[in-house]
N, C-alpha and C positions, 0 to 999 in steps of 0.2 A: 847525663845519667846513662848509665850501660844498661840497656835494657834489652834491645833486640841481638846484643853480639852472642850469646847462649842460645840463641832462637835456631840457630842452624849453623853448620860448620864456618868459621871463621874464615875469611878468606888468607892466602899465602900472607905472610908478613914481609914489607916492604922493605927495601938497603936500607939499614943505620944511614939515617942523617946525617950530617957532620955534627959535629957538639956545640953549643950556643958558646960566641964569643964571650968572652968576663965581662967584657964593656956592655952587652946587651943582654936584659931580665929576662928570666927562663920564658917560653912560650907554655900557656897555659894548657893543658893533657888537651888533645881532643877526643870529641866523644866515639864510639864506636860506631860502628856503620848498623843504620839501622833498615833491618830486611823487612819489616811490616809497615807501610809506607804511615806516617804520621804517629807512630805507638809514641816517640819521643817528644814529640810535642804535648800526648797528653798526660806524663807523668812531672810532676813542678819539681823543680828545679830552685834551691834558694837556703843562703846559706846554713841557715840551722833547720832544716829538712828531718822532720820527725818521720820516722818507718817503723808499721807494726809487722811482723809477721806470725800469722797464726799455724801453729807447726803440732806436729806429735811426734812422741820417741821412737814412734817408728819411722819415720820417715829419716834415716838414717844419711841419706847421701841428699838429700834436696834444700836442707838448709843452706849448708855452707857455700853455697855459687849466688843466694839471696845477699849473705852475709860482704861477701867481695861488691856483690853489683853497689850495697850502700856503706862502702866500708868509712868511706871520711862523713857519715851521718850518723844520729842518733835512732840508733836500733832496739828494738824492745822482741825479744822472740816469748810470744806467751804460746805452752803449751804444759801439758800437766806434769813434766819432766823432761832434763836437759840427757843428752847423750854425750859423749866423749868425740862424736865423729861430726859434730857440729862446731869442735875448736872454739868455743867460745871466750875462753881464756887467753886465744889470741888474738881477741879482737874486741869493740870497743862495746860490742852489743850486751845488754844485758836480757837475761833472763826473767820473766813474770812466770809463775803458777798459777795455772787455770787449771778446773777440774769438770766446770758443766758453763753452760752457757753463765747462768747467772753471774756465775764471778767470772766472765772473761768480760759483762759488762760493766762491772763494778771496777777492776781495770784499767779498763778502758776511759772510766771516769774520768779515776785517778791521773791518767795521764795525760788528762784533755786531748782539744782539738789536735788528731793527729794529720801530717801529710798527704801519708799513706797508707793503704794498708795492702799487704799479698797475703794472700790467700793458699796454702799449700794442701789444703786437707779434704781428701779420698771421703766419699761420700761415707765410709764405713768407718772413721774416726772422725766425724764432726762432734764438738763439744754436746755433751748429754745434755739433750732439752732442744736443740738445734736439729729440725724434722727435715731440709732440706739443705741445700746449697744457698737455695734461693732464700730459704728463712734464715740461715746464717748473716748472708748480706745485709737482708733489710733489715736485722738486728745491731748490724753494727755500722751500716752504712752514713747514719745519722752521728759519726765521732769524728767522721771526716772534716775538713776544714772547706770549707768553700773553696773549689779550685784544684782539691786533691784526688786522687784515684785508687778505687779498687780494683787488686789484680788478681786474677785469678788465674795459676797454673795448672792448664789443663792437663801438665803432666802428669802431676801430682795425684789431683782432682780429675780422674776420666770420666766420674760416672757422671759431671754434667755436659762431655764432651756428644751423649745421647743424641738425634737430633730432636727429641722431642723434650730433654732437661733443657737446649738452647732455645727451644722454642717458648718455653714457659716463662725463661727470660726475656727474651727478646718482645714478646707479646705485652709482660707488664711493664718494661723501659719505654717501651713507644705507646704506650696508650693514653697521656697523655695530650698525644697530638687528636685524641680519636675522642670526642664528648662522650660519646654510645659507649667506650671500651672503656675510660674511665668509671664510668657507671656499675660496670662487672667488680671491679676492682675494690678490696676492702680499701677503709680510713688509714692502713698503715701502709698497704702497696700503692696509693694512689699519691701519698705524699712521696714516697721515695721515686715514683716514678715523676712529679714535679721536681723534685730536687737533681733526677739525674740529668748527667750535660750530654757530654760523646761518649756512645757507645762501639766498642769495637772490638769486635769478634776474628780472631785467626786462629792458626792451625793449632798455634802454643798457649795462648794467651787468650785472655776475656779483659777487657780494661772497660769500667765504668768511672768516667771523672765526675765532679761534684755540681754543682752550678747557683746550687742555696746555701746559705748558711744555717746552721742551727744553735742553736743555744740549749747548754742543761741547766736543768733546775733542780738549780741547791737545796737540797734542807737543812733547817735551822738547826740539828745534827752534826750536818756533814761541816760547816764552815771551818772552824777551827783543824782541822784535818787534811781535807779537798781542798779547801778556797788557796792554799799557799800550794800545792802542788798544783793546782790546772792552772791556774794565772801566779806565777811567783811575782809575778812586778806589784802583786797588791800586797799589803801590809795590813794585817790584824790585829789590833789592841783589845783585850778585856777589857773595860774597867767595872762592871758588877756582873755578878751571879745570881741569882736567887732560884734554890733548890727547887724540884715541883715535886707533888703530894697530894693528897686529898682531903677532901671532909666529908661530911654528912650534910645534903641541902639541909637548908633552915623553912625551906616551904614544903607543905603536908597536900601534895598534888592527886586532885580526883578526876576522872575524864567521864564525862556524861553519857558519850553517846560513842560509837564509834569513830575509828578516825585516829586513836591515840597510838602512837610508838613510844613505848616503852623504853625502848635501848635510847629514844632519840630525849627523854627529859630521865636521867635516871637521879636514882640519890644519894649516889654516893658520888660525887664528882670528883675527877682526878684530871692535875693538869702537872703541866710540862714544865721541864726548866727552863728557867727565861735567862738570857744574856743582853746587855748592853754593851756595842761591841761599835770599836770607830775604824772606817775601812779608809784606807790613803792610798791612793794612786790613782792610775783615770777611771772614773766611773759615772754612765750614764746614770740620771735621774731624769725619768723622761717622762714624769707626770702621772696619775693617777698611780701611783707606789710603784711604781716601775722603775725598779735599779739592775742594771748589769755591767760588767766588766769583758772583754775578751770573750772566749764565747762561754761568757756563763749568767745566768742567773739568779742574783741574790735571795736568798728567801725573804728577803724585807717586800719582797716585790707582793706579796699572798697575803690575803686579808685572812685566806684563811690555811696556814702556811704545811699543816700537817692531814691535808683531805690528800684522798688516793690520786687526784689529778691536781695538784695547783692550781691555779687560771690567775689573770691579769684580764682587764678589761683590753687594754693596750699589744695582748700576745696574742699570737694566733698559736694553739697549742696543737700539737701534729700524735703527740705522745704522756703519756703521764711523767715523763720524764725530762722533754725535749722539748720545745716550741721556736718558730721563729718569729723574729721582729724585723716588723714593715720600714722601708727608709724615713716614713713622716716622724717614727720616733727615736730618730739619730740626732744627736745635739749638734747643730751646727757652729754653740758658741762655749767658750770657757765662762764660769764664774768663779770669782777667784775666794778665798775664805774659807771657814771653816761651819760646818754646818749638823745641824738636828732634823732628822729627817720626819717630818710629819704629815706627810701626803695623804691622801686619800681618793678611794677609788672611783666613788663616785662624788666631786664636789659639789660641797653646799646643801647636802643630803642630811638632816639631820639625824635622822637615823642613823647611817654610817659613820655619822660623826660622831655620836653620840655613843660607838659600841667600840667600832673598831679604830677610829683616831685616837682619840681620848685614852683606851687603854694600853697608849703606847709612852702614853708622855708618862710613866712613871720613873723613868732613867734619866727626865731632864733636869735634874737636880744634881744629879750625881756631875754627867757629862757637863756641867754649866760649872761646874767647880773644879774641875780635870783644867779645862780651855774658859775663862772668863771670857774671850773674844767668841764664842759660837753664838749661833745665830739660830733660832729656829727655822726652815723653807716649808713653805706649801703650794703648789701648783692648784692655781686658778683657771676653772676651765678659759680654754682657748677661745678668742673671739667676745667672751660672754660680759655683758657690760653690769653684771650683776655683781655687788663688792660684796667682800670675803668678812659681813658683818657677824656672821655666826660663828667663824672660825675666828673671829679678831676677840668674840666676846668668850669664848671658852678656852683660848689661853689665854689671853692677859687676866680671868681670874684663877687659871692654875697660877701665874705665879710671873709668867712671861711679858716681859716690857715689851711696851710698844716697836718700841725701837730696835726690839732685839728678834723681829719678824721680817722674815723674808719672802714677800711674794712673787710669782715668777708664772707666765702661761706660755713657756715652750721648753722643750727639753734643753738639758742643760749640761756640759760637762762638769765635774767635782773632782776636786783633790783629797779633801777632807769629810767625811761624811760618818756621822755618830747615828744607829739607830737600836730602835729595843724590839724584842718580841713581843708579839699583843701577847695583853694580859685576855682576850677575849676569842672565843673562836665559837662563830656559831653553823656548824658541819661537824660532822660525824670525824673526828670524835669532838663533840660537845662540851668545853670548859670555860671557865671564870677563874680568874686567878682571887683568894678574899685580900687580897695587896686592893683590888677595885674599890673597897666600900672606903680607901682614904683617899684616892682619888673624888668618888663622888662628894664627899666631906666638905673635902678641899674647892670645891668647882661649887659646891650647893652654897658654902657660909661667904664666900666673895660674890656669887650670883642674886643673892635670897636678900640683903643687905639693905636695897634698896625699894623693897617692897616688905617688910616687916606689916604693915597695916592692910595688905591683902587678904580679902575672904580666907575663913579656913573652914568649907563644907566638910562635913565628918565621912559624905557618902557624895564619890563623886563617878556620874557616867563619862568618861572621856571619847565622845564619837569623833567622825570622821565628816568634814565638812566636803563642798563639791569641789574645792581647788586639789582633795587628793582623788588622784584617778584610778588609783588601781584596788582594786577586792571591792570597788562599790555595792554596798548594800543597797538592794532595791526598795527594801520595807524601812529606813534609816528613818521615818519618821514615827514610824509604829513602834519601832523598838524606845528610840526618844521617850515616848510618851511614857510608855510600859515602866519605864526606871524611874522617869521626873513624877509616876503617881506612887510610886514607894518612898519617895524620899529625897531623890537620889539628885544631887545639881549638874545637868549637862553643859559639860563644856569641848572646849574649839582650843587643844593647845595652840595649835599654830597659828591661832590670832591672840593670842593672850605674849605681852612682855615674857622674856624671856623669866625674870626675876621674881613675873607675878604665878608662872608654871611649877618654880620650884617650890614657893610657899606653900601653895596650894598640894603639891603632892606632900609636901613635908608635914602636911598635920590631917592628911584625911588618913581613915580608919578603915573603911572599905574603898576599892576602886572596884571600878566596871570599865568596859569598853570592848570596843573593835580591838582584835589583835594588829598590830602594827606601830612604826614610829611614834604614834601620840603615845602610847603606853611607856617609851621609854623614860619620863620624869618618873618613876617607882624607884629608880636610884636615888632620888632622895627622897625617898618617904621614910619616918621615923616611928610611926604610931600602927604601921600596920597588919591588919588583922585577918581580913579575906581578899582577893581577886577574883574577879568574875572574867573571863575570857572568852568571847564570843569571835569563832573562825570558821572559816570554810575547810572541808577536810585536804584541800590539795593546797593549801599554806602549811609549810616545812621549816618554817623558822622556827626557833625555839630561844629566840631571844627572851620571851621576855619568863619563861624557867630560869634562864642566867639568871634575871636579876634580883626571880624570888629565893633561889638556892641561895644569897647572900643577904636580904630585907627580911625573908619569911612570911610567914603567913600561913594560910589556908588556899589554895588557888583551883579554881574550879572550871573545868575547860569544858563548853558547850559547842558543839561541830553541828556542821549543818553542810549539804552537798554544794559543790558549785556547780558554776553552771558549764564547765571546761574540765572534767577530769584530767586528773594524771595516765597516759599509756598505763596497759597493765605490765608492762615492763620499762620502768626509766621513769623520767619527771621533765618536763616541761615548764616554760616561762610562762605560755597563756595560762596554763593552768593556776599554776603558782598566783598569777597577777588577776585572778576570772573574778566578777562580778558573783554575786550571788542574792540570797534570801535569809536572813534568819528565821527557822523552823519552828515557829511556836508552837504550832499543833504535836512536834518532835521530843523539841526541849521547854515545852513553857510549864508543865507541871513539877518537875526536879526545880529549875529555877526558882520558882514559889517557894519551894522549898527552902533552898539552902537562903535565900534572902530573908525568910522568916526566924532561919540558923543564926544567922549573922547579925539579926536586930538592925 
């Protein structure tokens, strides 16, 4: 790569050679002599060598010596307009339109992990939205490939040649070496300053090379569009669609006390289009819904796949848009076949099994009739001697043979890989596809089969026994008492047969309980009339709104403080997970009430 021969005058050019005999293969160009000692080493070199260069139409005479230096590589000059004295027609680079930061990252997307990128642009035409030099880079600096360099021409670019513009540089590239410095540093400079490798500063030139990798994340959106442009070696099939839409919930929601968000259970619910889509070529699957290609991120990877940040249990997320992955979730082995992706984030969670697995297999019928050989996979925690009896008994009564499951506790390479979008998402924005209430159907009449002779309480309290540890009620026996003297039969799903949970929700008329996973059997309830919901106000789920917006009812939510708020700005997991009290002196005269409502 010719990088430093533009740095300063060239030296004299030496006697023509002789010309290489016929009998012996030409000798390959050598590089130019490089005057800034190791610049050459930290720009990579390798045969299909991706170059961005971010340019403007003024800059009239700075492109075209970029354009030479990467002439036998693939060039992309993004700027808001092409000039005639950039020669670009005779050369192999192509042009992108950028008009403000925003689409120079959308772009950048598009044309994945790139090599390189130069940098040409004068602090007074940086793309609009881009407040610095220094904010331009660390905007784009996460497109780079592991291994690749940003350059920046300080000929171009003077006004970071300041010494106090290099010093604001130079201060957040090295501060990772410094604990204390890191500290000052926001969540986006702090990463880019881990991901930086060599830095190196001269008269012409600023070069930062890369030393992390990054991965973007897809949206469930973008696939068909992005996913064959950033990675072309994968291949995307449709095989279903199903439109999204809204309804009107079917539950008539009242909130007692304070504590309720409104935006967060609304009633008109609107949800998304869903795809079943099978992806072919190498693709991690690396446990708890973790899929990626090259440097990308599938959006199968997101339980909850359209929140303003993504997340993965498995990612370390640096950006709403970016995250990296650790080497413990690199597959170290092929599995060969064709597969149904059904993982889950947190295994053997009923809950999560019960919202957001479940509401994927509605494409495994389709996909099962496309390929007769697929297979379902589920990643079983690592190490855990715990068998995958919850997850074995809720598909094999969707519909899935035994035989036709694949369990697996370490990441995995794929060839073949068939997934759907959850029909479920509980994060803002808040939906239920009503595609769910045939799933539940379907899981409740093969579940329910074998307990047909179980209790059918008309009025049942579902609490929370001491094997669940989190949102513990401190008064759980006063409450008990308080329901079991109305009427009401207290029960312990997670000690009752799975078979004997479903009958039991399927013929009571009122429920009660602790908000959380026991409440999720109301997917099969058929008869009912009111819910009672007793939560602490820094519990942010709204699962179990999903499942009255599609059962119905009357559902009546009583809040009581915990004992861990949420910051007054943001949310937290103590919180979320805090112990508390139910507020009788608070909530016990409404309760009276609506209980005597409801017969």
């Amino acid at each position: 790569m010719r990088i430093a021969s533009r740095l300063r005058p060239s030296p004299p050019a030496a006697p023509a050679a002789p010309s290489t005999p016929p009998d012996k293969p030409a000798r390959p160009k050598r590089r130019a002599a490089v005057q800034l000692a190791g610049l050459e080493s930290l720009v990579p070199d390798r045969p299909r060598l991706s170059v961005v260069i971010l340019a403007h139409p003024a800059l009239r005479s700075q492109v075209r010596p970029w354009l030479a230096e990467f002439e036998d590589r693939t060039v992309f000059v993004l700027s808001p307009d092409e000039v005639p004295e950039w020669q670009l027609e005779n050369s192999s680079a192509e042009h992108v339109s950028v008009a403000d930061l925003t689409m120079l990252g959308r772009k950048l997307r598009y044309l994945g992990a790139v090599d390189v990128i130069v940098d040409l642009l004068p602090d007074e035409l940086l793309p609009i939205g881009a407040t610095s030099q220094l904010d331009l880079f660390a905007n784009v600096f996460r497109d780079l490939r592991k291994g690749g360099a940003y350059i920046l021409d300080r000929r171009s670019a003077p006004g970071v040649s300041s010494i106090e513009g290099l010093t604001t540089w130079l201060q957040m590239l090295t501060a990772v070496d410094d604990p204390e410095a890191v500290k000052q540093l926001s969540w986006r400079d702090a990463e880019i300053a881990k991901a930086a490798g060599t830095v190196a500063v001269g008269r012409d030139l600023v070069v930062v090379t890369k030393r992390l990798r990054h991965f973007y994340k897809l949206s469930d959106s973008q696939v068909d569009r992005l996913l064959p442009a950033r990675e072309p070696s994968i291949t995307v099939t449709p095989l279903e669609r199903r439109p999204g839409g809204e309804f009107e919930s079917r539950a008539t929601v009242v909130s007692h006390s304070p504590g309720f968000a409104e935006e967060t259970m609304p009633s008109l619910v609107t949800y998304p289009e869903l795809h079943l889509r099978r992806y072919e070529g190498k693709i991690a699957l690396a446990g708890q819904t973790l899929m990626y290609t090259g440097h990308t991120i599938l959006p199968d990877s997101f339980r909850w796949h359209l929140a303003a940040n993504p997340d993965n249990p498995r990612l370390k997320s640096v950006s709403r848009k970016f995250a990296r992955i650790e080497s413990a979730h690199v597959p170290q082995r092929k599995l060969a076949g064709d597969y149904y992706q059904l993982d889950c984030a947190y295994p053997h969670h009923f809950g999560h099994l019960t919202t957001e697995v479940i509401s994927r297999l509605w494409g495994w019928d389709t996909a099962k009739r496309d390929n007769p050989s697929l297979k379902a996979i589920f990643h079983i925690k690592p190490k855990s001697r715990k068998q995958p009896s919850l997850e074995k008994a809720l598909f094999t009564a969707y519909g899935i043979a035994e035989d036709d499951i694949v369990w697996v506790n370490e990441p995995v390479w794929l060839s073949s890989v068939t997934s759907a979008t959850p029909m479920w998402h509980n994060e803002t924005p808040h939906y239920v596809h009503p595609d769910m209430v045939a799933t539940w159907r379907r899981l409740g009449e093969a579940l329910g089969r074998s307990a047909e002779d179980a209790p059918r309480p008309e009025r049942i309290f579902v609490s929370r026994g001491p094997s669940l540890r989190h949102r513990a009620c401190r008064n759980t026996d006063a409450v008990e008492a308080y329901f079991a003297s109305r009427g009401f039969q207290v029960i312990y799903p997670e000690t009752m047969p799975m078979a004997e949970q479903v009958v039991t929700f399927r013929h009571a008329r009122v429920v009660a309980g602790f908000g959380g996973s026991a409440m999720f059997n109301l997917m099969h309830a058929q008869h009912l009339e009111g819910v009672i919901l007793l939560n602490h106000e820094a519990y942010t789920a709204r699962n179990e709104h999903l499942f009255t917006s599609l059962v119905g009812g009357q559902v009546h939510y009583f809040w009581s403080a915990p004992d861990v708020p949420h910051p007054d700005e943001g949310w937290n997991l103590d919180a979320f997970f805090s112990g508390w009290e139910f507020d009788f002196d608070r909530n016990g005269a409404e309760l009276d009430e609506v209980l005597t409502q409801l017969g």
